[in-house]
C-alpha positions as CSV (number, residue, x, y, z in Angstrom):
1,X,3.9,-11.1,-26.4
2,X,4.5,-12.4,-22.7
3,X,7.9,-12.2,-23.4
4,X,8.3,-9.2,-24.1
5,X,5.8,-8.0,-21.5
6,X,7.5,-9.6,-19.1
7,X,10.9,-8.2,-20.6
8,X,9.4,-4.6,-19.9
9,X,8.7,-5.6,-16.5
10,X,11.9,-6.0,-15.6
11,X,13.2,-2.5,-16.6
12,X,10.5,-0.9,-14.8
13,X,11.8,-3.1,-11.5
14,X,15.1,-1.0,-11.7
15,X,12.8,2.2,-10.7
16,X,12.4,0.1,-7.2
17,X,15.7,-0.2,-7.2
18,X,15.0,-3.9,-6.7
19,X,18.3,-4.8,-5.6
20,X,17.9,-3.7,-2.6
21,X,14.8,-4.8,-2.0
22,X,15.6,-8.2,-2.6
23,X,18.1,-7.9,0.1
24,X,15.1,-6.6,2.5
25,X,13.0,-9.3,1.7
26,X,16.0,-11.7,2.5
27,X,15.5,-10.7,6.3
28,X,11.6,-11.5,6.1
29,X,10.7,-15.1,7.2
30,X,9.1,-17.3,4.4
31,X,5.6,-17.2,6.7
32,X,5.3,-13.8,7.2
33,X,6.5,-12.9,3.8
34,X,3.5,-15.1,2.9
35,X,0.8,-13.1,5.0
36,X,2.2,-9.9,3.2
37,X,1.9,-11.3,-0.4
38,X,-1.7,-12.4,0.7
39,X,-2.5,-9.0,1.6
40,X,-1.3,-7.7,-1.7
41,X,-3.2,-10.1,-3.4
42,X,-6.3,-9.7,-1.3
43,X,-5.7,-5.9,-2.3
44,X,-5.3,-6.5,-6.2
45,X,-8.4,-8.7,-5.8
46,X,-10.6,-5.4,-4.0
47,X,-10.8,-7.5,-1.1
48,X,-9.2,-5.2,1.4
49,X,-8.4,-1.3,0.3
50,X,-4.6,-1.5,1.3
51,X,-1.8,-2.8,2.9
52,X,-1.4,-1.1,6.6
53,X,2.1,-0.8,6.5
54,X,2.1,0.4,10.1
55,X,0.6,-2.3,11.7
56,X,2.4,-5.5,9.6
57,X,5.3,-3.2,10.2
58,X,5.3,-3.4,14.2
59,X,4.4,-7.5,13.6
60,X,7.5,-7.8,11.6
61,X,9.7,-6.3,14.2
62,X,8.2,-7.7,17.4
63,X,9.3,-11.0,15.6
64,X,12.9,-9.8,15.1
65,X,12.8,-8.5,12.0
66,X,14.8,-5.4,11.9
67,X,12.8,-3.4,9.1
68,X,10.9,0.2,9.3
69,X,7.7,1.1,7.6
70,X,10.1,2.8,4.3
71,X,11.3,-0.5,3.7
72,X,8.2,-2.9,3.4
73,X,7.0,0.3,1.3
74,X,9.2,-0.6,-0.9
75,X,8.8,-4.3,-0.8
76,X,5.2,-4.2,-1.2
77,X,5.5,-1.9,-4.5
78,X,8.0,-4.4,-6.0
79,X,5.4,-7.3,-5.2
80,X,2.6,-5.4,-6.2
81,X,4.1,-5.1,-8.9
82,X,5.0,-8.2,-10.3
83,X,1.3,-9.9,-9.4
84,X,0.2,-6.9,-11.3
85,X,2.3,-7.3,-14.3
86,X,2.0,-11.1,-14.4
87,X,-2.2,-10.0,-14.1
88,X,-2.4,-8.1,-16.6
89,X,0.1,-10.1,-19.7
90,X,-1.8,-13.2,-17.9
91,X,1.2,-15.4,-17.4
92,X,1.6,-18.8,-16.0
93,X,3.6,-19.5,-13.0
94,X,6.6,-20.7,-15.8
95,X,6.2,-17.8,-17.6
96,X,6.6,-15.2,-14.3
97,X,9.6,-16.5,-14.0
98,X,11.4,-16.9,-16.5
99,X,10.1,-14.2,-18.1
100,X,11.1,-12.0,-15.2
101,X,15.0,-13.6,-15.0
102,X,17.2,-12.4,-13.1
103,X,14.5,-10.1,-11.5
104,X,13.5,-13.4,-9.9
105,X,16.9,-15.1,-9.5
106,X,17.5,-11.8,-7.1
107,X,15.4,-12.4,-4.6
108,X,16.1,-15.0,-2.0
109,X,14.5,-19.0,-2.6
110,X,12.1,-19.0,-0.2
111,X,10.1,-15.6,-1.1
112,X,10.5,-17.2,-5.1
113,X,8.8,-20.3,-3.7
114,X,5.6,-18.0,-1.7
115,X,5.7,-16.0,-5.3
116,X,5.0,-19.0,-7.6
117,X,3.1,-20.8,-5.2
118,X,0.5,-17.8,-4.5
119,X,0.5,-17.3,-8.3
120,X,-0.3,-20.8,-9.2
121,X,-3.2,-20.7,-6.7
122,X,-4.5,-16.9,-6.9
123,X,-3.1,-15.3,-10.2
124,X,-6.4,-16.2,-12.1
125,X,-8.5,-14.5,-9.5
126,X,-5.9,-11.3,-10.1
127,X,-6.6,-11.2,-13.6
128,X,-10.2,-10.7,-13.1
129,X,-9.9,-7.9,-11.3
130,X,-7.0,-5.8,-12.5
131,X,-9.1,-3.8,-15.2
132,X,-11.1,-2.1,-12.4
133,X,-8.0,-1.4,-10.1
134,X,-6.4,0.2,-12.7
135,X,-9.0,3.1,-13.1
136,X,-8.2,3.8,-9.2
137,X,-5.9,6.4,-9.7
138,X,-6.4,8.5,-6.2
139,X,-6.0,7.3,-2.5
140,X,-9.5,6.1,-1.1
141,X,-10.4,7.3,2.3
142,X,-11.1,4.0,4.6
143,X,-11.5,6.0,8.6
144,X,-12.2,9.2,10.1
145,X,-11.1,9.7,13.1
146,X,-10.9,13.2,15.6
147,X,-10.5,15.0,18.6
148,X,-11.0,17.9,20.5
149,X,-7.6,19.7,22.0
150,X,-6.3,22.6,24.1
151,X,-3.3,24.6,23.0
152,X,-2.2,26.0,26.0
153,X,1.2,27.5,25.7
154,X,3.6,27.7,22.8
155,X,7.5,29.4,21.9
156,X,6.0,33.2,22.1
157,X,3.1,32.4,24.6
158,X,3.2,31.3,27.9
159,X,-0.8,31.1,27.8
160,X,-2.9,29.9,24.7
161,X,-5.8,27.9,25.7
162,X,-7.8,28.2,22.6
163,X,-9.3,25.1,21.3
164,X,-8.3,23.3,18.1
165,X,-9.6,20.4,16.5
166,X,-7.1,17.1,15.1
167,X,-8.4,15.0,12.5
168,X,-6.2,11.9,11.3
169,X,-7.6,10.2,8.2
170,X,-6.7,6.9,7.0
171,X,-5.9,6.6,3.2
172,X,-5.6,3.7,1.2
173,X,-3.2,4.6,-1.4
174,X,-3.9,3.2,-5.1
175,X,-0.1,1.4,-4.5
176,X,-1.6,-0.8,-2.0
177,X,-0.2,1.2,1.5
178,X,-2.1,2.4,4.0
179,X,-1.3,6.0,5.2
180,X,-2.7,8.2,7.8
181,X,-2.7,12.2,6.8
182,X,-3.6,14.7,10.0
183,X,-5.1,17.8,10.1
184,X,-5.0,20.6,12.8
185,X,-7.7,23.1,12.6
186,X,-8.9,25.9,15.0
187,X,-12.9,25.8,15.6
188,X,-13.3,28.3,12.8
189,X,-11.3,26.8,10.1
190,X,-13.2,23.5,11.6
191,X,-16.7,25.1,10.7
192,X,-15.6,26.4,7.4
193,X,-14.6,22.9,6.2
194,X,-18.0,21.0,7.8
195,X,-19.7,23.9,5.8
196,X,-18.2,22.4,2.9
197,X,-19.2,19.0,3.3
198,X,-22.6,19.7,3.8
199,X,-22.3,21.3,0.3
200,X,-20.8,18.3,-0.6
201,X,-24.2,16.3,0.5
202,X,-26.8,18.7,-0.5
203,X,-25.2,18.1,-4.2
204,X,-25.0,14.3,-3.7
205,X,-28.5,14.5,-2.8
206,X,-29.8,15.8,-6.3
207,X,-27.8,12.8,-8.3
């Protein structure tokens, strides 16, 4: 059964195009390909709501890493995925890999060696959890955050100054990346949308 679990893991890999990812992660050093792994772990767990790829992004390159945020995207859907997959077909640390071959025999020795340590130390914890992070199915807001601005000229006027509002919110996306969307409203459109989240409360109030 883990076998052939495992076996279907490996087909759904090529959808990474985990090739190339393995190559990525062979730029990574073994301790900060650890932290990462411990975030996604920490983030299969619930503990945290995602990776911020931003932030682990800039670490990795101020030490030397040549990577940009698209990459360790796709390094931490590859990982996410086989925690996930091992999670949920509950394999041992044997079984992950070699039930996941030459999946694992891609990637360089010393992210194989985070991967089956982390697993032999964590993957029970995983398991526990998996059930309820599979129903998350939509990104989950984590910060608010806005500010008042000035338009004051633009292509077909030299003079604007009306006053628009910028709001950037922070979602944790059921993959396990952190994204930030924005949104640029005039003071209307502003109104119109708090107008719909104090809907949005009044009807929370009756639950």
């Amino acid at each position: 059964m883990a076998g052939r679990a495992a076996r279907g893991g490996v087909r759904s890999l090529e959808a990474f195009d985990f090739g190339s990812t393995a190559d990525i992660i062979q730029l990574i050093p073994q301790d900060l390909f650890a932290e990462l792994c411990e975030r996604i772990i920490q983030h299969l767990n619930c503990q945290i709501p995602g990776v911020n790829t931003v932030e682990l992004c800039q670490k990795f390159q101020a030490a030397g890493v040549e990577m940009n945020v698209a990459d360790l995207a796709k390094i931490i859907n590859v990982v996410s995925f086989l925690f996930s997959t091992a999670a949920k077909n509950n394999l041992s640390v044997e079984e992950l890999s070699t039930g996941m071959g030459n999946a694992i025999n891609m990637l360089p020795k010393h992210a194989v060696q985070v991967i089956r340590h982390l697993w032999n130390e964590k993957g029970s914890s995983i398991s526990v959890s998996e059930d309820a992070r599979n129903m998350a199915t939509m990104g989950q807001v984590i910060d608010i955050q806005w500010k008042l601005g000035m338009a004051v000229s633009s292509d077909s006027c030299r003079s604007l100054k009306y006053p628009y509002i910028t709001i950037t919110l922070k979602v944790a996306q059921p993959s396990g990346q952190i994204m930030s969307k924005c949104l640029e409203m005039t003071i209307p459109q502003f109104q119109d949308f708090f107008r719909h989240f104090k809907d949005m409360a009044a009807v929370l109030e009756t639950v």
